[in-house]
C-alpha positions in Angstrom: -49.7 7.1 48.0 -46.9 10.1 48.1 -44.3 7.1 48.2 -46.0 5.0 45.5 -45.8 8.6 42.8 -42.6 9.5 43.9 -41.4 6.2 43.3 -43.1 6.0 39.9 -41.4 9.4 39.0 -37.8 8.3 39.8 -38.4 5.4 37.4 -40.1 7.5 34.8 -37.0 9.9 35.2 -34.3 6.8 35.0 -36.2 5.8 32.2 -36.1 9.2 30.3 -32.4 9.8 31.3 -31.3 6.1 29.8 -33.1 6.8 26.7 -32.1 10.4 26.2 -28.1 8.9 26.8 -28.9 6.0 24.0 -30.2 9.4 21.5 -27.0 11.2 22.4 -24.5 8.2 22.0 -26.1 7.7 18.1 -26.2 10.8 17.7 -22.7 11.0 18.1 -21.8 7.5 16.5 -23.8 9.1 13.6 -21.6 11.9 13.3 -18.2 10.6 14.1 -19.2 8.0 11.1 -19.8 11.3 8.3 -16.7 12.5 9.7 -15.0 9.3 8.8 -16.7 8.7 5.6 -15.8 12.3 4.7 -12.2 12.1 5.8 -11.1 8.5 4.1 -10.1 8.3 0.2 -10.6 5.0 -0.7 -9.5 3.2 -4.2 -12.4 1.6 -6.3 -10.4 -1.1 -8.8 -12.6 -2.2 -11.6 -11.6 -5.1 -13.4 -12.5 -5.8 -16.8 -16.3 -7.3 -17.8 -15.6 -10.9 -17.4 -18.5 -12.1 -19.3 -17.6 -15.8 -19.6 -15.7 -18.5 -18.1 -11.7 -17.7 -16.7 -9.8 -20.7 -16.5 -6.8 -21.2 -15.7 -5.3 -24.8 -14.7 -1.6 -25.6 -15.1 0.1 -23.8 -17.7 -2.8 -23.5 -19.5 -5.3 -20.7 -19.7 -8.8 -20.1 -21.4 -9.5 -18.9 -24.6 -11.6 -15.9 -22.7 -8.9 -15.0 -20.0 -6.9 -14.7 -23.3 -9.6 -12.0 -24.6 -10.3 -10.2 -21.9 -6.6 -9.4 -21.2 -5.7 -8.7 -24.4 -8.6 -6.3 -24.4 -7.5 -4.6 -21.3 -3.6 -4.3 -22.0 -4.9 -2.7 -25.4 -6.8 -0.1 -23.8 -3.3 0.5 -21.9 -1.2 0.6 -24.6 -3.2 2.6 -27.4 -5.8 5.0 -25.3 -2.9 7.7 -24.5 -3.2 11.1 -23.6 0.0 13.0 -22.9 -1.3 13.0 -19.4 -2.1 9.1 -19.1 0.8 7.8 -20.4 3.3 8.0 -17.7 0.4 6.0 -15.4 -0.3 3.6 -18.1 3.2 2.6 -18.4 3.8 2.1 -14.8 0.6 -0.7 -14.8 1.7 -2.3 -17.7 5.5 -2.4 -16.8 4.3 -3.9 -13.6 2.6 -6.4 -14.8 5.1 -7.3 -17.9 6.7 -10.3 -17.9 10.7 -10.4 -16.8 11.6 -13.4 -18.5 13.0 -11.2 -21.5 15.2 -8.2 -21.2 14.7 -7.4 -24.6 11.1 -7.3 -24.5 11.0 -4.9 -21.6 13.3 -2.7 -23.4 10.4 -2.7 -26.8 7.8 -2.2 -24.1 10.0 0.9 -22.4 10.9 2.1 -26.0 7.3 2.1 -27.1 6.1 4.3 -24.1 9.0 6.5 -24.6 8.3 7.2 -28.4 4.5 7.9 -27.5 5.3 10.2 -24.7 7.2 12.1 -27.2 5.0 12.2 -30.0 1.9 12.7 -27.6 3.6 15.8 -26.0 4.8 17.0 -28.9 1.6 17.3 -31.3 -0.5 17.4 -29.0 -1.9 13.9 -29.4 -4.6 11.5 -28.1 -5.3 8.2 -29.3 -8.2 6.0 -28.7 -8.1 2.1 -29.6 -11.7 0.6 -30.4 -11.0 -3.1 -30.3 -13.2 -5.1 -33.7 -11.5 -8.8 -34.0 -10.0 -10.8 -31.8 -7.3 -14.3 -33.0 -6.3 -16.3 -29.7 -3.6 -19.2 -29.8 -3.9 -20.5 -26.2 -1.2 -23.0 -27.2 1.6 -19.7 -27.4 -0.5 -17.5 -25.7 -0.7 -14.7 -28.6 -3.3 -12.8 -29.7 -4.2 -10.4 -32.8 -6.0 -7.8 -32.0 -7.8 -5.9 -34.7 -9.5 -2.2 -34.7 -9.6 1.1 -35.3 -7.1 3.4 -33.6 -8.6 7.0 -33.4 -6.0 9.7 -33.5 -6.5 13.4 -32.6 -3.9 16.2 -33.5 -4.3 19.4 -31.2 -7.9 21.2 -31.5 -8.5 20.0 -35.2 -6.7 17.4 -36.9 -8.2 13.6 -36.9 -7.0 10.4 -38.4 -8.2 7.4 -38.1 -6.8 3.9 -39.8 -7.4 0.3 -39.3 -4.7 -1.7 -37.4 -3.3 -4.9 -36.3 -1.0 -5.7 -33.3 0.1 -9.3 -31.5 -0.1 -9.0 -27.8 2.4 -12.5 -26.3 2.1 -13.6 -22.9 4.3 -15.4 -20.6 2.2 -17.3 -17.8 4.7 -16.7 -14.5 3.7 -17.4 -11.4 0.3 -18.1 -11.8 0.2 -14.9 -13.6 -0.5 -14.0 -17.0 2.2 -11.3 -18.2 2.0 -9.4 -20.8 5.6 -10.2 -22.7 5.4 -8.6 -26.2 3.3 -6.0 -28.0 3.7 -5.1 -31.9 1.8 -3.8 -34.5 1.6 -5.9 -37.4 2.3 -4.2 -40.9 0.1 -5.2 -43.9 3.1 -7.5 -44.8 3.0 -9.6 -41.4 -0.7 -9.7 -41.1 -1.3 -13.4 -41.5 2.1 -14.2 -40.0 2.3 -14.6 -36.4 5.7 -15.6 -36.0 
């Protein structure tokens, strides 16, 4: 009977041992996976609410890829803070078409004269997007709204405006190839 109970005890004590080493190991896993999590910066990209269809086949793209990037590039190219611009024109120079010299000199220009003006007065501008007029067939869109502009601590203006966003479709991608603002005067004219 000794036997039998001492037996019985070395397999009650293997037991405990292999269970206690299973704790420890996650245990350990558990730890060694907050130290990770804590340690790793990781980049979250959000792209834009697509809330309908995004076709593109051929040359050809939808009226709502159209939309939504015109909505996004606006956001890039009229909400500017003398801090964001320098970022913003890095993504949108990236992603600007090369087809046209003279077009990426406007684009540069533009981002020039806001940095300016933005670091000079102390300016922020906000862009909230009304109307939208797509041409799939040129790829050019009107965008309409209501640019928000704040001067410093105190001084706001706000107007409504128009600009025409052009795209070139390279590569399977649609770049962004001209942005204007459209004066009173050009309004109904999209060239």
């Amino acid at each position: 009977m000794d036997i039998k109970e001492h037996q019985r005890s070395i397999y009650l004590t293997r037991q405990r041992n292999f269970f206690a080493g299973l704790s420890g190991l996650a245990v350990l896993s558990a730890f060694l996976a907050v130290g990770k999590l804590a340690l790793v910066e990781e980049k979250i990209i959000m792209v834009p609410g697509i809330s309908r269809e995004m076709i593109i086949e051929g040359e050809k793209v939808s009226r709502s890829y159209l939309e939504e990037s015109a909505v996004l590039y606006a956001s890039c190219l009229l909400d500017l803070t003398a801090d964001t611009i320098s970022a913003k024109r890095d993504m949108v120079l990236k992603h600007a078409s090369l087809r046209s010299k003279k077009n990426i000199e406007a684009l540069q220009q533009y981002f020039a004269i806001k940095e300016e003006e933005h670091k000079k007065f102390g300016l922020m501008t906000f862009f909230a997007p009304k109307k939208l007029q797509v041409d799939t067939k040129t790829l050019q869109v009107i965008i309409e709204g209501r640019l928000t502009s704040t001067f410093g601590k105190k001084g706001i203006e706000e107007e409504n405006v128009k600009y025409l966003m052009s795209f070139d479709f390279v590569g399977g991608f649609l770049k962004i190839k001209e942005f204007s603002r459209l004066l009173p005067k050009e309004q109904g004219d999209t060239k």
